[in-house]
N, C-alpha and C positions, 0 to 999 in steps of 0.2 A: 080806147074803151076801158073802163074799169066797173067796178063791182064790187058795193060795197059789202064789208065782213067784219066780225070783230078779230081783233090778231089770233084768238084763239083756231077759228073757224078759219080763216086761211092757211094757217101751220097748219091746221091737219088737210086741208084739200093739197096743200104744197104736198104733204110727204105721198099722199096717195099719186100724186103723178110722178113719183121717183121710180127708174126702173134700172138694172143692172143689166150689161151684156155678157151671160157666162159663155163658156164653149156648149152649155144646152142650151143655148136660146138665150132669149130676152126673159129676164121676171122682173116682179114690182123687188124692189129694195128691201123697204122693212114691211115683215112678216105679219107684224101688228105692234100694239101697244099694251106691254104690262104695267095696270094702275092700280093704285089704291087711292082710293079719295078720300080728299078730308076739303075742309074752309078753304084752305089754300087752291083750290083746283077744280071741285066737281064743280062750282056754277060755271067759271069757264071757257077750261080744258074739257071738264067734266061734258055740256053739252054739246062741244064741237065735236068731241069723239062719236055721241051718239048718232051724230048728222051721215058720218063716213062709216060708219058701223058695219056695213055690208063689204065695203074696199077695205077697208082700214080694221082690220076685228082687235079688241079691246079684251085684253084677259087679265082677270080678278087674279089676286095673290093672297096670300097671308102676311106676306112678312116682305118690306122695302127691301130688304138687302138681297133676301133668298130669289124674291121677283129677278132683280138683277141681274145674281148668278145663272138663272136660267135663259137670260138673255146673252147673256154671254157665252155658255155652252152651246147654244145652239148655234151663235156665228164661228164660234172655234170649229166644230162639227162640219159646217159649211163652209168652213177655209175662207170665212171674212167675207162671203160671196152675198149674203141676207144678211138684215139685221134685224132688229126689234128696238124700238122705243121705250121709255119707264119714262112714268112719271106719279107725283106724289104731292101729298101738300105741302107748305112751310112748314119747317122746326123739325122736327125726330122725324117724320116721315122721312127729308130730307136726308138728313145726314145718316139715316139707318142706310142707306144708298153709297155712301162714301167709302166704306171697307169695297165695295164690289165696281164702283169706281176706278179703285185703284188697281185691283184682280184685271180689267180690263187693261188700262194704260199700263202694267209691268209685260203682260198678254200682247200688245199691239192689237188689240180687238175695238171693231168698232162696235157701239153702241151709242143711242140717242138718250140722252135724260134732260128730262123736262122739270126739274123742281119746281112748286112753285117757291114766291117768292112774296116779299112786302109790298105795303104799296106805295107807289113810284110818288104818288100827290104827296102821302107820309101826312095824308090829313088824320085818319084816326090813329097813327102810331103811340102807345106800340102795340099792332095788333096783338090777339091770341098766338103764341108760339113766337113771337119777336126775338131775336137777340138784340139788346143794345150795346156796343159799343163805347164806351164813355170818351174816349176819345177819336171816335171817324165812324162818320153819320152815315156814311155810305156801304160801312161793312154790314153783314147778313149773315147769318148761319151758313148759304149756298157758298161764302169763298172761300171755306173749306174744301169745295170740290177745284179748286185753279191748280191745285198740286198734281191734281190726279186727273185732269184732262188734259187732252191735246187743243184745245179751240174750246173757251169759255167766255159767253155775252153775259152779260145782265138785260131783259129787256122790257126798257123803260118808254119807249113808244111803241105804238101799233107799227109805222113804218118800218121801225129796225129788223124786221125780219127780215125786208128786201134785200138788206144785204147779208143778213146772219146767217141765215137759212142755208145761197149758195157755197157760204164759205164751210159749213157745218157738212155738208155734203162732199164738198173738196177735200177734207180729212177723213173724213167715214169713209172714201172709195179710193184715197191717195195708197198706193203701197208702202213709202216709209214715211209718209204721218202719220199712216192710221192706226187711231186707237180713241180711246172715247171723247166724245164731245156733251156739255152743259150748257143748255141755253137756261137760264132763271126766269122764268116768269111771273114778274109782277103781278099780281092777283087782280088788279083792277085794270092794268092793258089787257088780262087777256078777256076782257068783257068789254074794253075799246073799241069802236067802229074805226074804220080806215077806207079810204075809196083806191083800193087795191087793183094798179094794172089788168087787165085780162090774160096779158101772156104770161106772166109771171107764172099761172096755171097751166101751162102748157105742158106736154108730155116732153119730161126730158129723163133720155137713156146715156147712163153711167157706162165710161168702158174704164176696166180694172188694165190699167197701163201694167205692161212689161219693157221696165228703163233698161235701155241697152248700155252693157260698159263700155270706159271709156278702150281706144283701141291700143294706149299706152298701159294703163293698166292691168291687159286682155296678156297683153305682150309681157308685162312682168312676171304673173301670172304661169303662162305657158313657159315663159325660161326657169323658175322654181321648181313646179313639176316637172320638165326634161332633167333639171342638177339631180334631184332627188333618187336616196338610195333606197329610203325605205318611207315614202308618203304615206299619210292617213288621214281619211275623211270622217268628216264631223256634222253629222246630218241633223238640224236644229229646226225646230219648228215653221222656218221661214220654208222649208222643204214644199214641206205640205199646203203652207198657204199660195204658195208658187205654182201647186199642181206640179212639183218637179219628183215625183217618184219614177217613174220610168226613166227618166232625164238621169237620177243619180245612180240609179243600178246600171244603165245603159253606160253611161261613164267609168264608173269603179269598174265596169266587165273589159271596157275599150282598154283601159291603163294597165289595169292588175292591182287595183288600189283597195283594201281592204276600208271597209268602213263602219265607225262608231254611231252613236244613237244620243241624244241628251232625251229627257221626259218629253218636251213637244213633238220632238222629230219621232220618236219611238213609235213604231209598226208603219212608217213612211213605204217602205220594203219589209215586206215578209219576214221571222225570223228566220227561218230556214235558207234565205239568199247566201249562198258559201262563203259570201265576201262581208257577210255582217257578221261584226264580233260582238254585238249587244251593247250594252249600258255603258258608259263612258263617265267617270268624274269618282264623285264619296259613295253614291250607290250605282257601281258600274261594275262588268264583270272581268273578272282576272284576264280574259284575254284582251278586250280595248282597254285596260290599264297598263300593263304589262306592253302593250303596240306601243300607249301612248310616249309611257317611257322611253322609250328605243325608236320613237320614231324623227325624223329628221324634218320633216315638214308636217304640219299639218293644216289641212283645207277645212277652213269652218264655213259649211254652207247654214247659212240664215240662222246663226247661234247667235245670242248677244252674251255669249261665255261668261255667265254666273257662274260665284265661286262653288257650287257642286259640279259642273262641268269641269272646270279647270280643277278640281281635287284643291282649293282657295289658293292656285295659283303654285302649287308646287309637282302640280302632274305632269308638268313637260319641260321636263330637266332643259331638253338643248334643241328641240325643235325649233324653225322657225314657223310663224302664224301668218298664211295668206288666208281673207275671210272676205266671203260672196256674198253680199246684203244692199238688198236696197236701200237701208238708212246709211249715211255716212257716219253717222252716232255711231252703230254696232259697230261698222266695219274698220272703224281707224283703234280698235280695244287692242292692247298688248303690243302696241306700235308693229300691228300685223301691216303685212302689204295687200292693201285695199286695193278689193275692186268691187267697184259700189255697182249695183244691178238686179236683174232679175234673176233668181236661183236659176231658172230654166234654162233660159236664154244663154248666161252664163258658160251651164255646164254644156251644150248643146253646141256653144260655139267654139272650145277649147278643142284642140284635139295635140296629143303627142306621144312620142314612142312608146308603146305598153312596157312596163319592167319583167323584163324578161320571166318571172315569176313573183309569184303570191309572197312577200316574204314573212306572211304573221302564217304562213303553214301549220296545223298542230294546234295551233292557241284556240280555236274555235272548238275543237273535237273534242280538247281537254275540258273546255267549260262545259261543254254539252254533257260530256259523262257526271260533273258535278252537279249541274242542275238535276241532272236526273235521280241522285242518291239523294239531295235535300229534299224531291219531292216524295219520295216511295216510299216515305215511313207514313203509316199513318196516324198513332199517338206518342208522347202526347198531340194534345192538338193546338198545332202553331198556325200564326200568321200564312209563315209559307204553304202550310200541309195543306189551307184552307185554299189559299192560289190552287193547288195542283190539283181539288179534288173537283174546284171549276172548272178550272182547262179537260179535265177529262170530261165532262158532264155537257157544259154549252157548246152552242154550232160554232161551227169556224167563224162566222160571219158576225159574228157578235162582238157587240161596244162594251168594252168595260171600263167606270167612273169613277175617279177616286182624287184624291186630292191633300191630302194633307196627313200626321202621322207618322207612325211604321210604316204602314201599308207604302206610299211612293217609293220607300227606299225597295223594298221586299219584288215591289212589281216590277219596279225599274231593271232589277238584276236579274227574276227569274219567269216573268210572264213571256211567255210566247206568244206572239200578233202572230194573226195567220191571216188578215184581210187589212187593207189597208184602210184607215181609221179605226180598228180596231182598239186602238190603245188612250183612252180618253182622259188624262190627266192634267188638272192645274196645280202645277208648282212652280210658275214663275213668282206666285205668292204664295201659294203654300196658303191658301184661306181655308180654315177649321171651317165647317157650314157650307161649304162648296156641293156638296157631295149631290146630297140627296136632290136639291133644286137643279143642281147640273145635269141629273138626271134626266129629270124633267126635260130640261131642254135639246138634252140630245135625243132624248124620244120624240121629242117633235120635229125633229131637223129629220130621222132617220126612221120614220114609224112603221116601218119594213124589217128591222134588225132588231132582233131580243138584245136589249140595256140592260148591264148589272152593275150595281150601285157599291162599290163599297168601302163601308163605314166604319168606323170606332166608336165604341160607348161614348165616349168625350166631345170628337164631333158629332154625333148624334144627339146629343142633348143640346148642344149647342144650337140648332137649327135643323129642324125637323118639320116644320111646317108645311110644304111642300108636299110631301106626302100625301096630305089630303088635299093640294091644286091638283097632283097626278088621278088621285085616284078621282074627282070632281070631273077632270078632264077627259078623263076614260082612256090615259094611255095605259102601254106597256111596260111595265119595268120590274125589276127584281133587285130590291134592296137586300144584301147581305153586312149584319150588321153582326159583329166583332164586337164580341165584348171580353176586354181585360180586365176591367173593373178599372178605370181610371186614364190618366194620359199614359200609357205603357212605355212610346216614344220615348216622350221626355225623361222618364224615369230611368230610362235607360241611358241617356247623354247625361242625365244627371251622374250617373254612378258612375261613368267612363270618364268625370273630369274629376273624380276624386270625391264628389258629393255624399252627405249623407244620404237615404229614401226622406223627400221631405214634400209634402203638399200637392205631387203629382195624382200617386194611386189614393185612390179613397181610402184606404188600411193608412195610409200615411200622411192623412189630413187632418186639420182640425174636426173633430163631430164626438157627438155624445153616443151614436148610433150609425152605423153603414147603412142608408138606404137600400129598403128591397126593390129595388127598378125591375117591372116586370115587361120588359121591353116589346113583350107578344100580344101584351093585354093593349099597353100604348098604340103601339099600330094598328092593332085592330081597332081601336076606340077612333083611328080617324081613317077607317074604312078601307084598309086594306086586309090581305088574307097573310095570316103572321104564323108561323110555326118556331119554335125550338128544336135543334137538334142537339141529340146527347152525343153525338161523337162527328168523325171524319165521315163513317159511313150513310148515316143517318141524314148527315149534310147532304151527301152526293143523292140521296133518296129525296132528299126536299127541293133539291132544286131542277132534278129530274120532273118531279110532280107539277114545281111552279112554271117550267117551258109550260105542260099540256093545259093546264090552267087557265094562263094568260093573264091581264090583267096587271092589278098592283099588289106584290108578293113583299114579304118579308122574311127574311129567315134569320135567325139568329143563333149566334155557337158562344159559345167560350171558349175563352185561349189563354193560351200561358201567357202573364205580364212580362215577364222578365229575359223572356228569349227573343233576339232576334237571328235575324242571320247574316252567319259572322263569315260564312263566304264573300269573297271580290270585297269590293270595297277600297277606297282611299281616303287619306288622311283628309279631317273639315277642319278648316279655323275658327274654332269657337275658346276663347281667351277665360284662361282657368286664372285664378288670382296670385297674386305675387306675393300675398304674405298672406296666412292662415295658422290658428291653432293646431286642424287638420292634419296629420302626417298624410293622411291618402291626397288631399287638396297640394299637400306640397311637392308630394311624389310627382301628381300628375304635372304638374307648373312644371316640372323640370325637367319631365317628357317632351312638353308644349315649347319649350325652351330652343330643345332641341330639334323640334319639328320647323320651327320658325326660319330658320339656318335653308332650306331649303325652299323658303317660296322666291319667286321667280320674280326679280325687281323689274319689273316694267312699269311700265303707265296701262 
């Protein structure tokens, strides 16, 4: 039996019968579909969507890339469990899609994007938005996205779904392939008719595999940890999408194994667990640097050891590296001894004699009294001061989003997770514009948990559009936007590598005039309730008020440009120039010189 459809209209009755097996139950797969239409797509993509409208819901955006991010915060939130679909027209819609793309594939996050695309006849080429090519007919603006997907079609017949579709599905649910998939749609297949199988539409339910290691592996593994004098675990985002938090505290308690934190794994376990020493890498806290140093082995669960993790490779003098990862990619990094698998499973199945004691004793107590004299000043008013005057202020149970900046390094070392997911960061890219639309999508993943957004003047201007999808949407969230008057970060890696102040802060820009950015008037202008606070205290009084509120808040402070915190921390490999005018440029070179001498020659 078949039924006929255009490819449009069968994609989407396909994804509506996609469904996930979590430990809650069975749900549908993807959550919906974030569009923007244009030529390329609303006749139709555009009408197929309307057909499944009620299975399938359709949410408007502002902005291709921001749409994205908030699909991808919401599966990060969901630990890969749901997804969401994008789709866009041909030309700039597209590739405004391709920065959040790639956010996805460095993430291992699945999402679906539907570009469109030209048409396959190439009878009226070159359409509205065309790229041409001048030497290869078959290239498109869309293969741009092949770098940054896991599983990319072009499709140029109605039938091609039959097979694209399962294999799009196969990586969207795979454990270590997943991460984004692009199918391109030709703008005139997807108004193609096809006389399309009837089972094809059938209900099929997704189970997210847990790959057992190998037992030779299992066994390398357990003989490393029994030699070891002083182990240390490396808790990395694959953690959480594993559902292995119980699994890692429950281990680290069985051994005596103290453990580290990278940005994704961060608030996997509470900080308060005795056996977490916090932040690990160039924004990590003196006691997991200091382990890391001194430690003899280390276990990286579901890390793919970017060089802020590894301090770029010189933060683990003499340890050796066993690493528990479903991808065989991650797990063979720094010629560690792989055992490719599920974190859970894994840690669940290991077992060997606990070390007689804790041996990073002392080093967690020490940081705790530090973080707590960074936070208790209350002016001037810094990045940090602004962390602390939150943490005292929101519920335990609260997501906070951030992404790019000072801010990563600041939270990473001194924010306190007190529920797990709590801690909601992308910095496996480190995408300026993350922020605000990530928000969004963690409020929809989580619309039970007050979300706090925060931002920098820089990223803020960057992409802010979202704001008015949230508040459209009528979720919850509280934007805390940070203003230093410019990239403060940068400004500050600038003058740490010897730099002159040059093009970051706005005082240090080209202009005839420093714009007066009224940041309270702008949010409000797209229908949120935006306040200024004059200080720390004033702070903790506004976002006291924005809890009972509700709604879409904004709050906005200013803070010192030029201070960060110069607590914990390890050396980053960012390469200062070998010959300059500069005396400060040449000083620093010869620091850097020196600092090189200690990265760790592996693969």
């Amino acid at each position: 039996m078949t039924i006929r459809l255009t490819m449009a209209q069968a994609l989407t009755r396909y994804l509506t019968r996609q469904s996930v097996e979590t430990e809650s139950g069975v749900v549908p797969f993807f959550a919906g579909v974030w569009a923007i239409f244009g030529h390329g797509n609303v006749a139709g993509l555009g009408e197929a969507l309307y057909g499944v409208r009620d299975e399938l819901p359709t949410y408007r955006a502002h902005n291709e890339q921001a749409m994205a991010h908030a699909a991808i915060a919401y599966t990060k939130q969901l630990r890969r469990h749901r997804a969401f679909a994008c789709t866009t027209s041909i030309g700039p819609g597209a590739t405004n899609m391709v920065t959040a793309a790639a956010v996805a594939h460095v993430n291992r996050l699945p999402v679906l994007f539907l570009p469109g695309d030209v048409y396959a006849s190439r009878r009226p080429d070159p359409v509205l938005q065309q790229i041409e090519d001048f030497g290869d007919g078959t290239v498109t603006a869309n293969d741009c996205f092949r770098p940054v997907s896991r599983w990319f079609d072009r499709i140029t017949r109605p039938e091609q779904i039959l097979k694209s579709l399962p294999r799009a599905m196969a990586v969207l649910t795979d454990p270590a392939e997943c991460g984004p998939v692009t199918l391109a749609l030709c703008q005139d297949v997807q108004a193609e008719a096809f006389d399309y199988p009837e089972d094809f539409f059938a209900p099929k339910v997704w189970r997210l595999r847990r790959p057992q290691a190998d037992p030779a592996e299992l066994a390398d593994l357990i003989e490393a940890l029994s030699a070891a004098q002083r182990p240390l675990i490396i808790a990395g985002g694959g953690v959480r999408y594993s559902r292995a938090e119980a699994a890692l505290a429950s281990f680290a308690e069985r051994h005596n194994i103290p453990f580290c934190e990278t940005q994704a794994g961060k608030g996997a376990v509470p900080y308060d667990h005795p056996l977490n020493l916090g932040a690990i890498g160039v924004t990590g806290t003196d006691a997991a640097n200091r382990a890391a140093r001194e430690a003899d082995l280390i276990v990286a669960v579901g890390t793919r050891l970017q060089d802020f993790t590894t301090g770029s490779a010189a933060l683990f003098p003499q340890a050796r590296i066993a690493a528990i990862n479903t991808a065989a990619f991650d797990a063979g990094k720094f010629n560690a001894l792989a055992v490719v698998g599920d974190a859970r499973s894994v840690l669940e199945a290991v077992a060997v004699q606990p070390a007689p004691a804790v041996w990073t004793d002392g080093l967690r107590a020490e940081w705790d009294a530090t973080v707590d004299g960074v936070l208790a000043a209350a002016e001037p008013a810094t990045e940090a001061r602004v962390l602390g005057a939150l943490m005292r202020t929101i519920d335990d149970n609260a997501v906070v989003v951030a992404a790019a900046g000072g801010l990563p390094g600041d939270m990473h070392k001194l924010w306190r997770t007190k529920s797990s997911g709590g801690y909601h960061m992308e910095y496996g890219y480190s995408c300026m514009g993350y922020e605000v639309a990530g928000g969004l999508g963690v409020a929809l993943a989580e619309p039970d948990r007050e979300v706090y957004v925060l931002v920098g003047d820089g990223s803020y201007l960057m992409m802010n559009s979202e704001l008015a999808t949230a508040v459209m949407m009528g979720v919850r969230m509280t934007v805390v936007l940070i203003d230093n008057r410019g990239f403060g970060c940068i400004h500050r890696l600038q003058k740490a590598t010897g730099g002159a102040p040059f093009n970051n802060r706005l005082e240090d820009s080209w202009h005839t005039q420093l714009p007066p950015i009224d940041f309270v008037a702008h949010a409000a202008s797209m229908g949120a309730h935006a306040v200024k606070a004059d200080d720390i205290a004033g702070f903790e009084a506004a976002i006291a008020e924005a809890r009972v509120r509700g709604g879409v808040n904004v709050v906005v402070i200013d803070t010192e440009a030029t201070t960060g915190t110069s607590e914990g921390g390890a050396w980053w490999d960012v390469a200062v120039p070998q010959v300059s005018d500069s005396p400060t440029v040449s000083a620093a070179r010869a620091a850097y010189d020196q600092k090189l001498k200690t990265i760790r020659d592996i693969p």
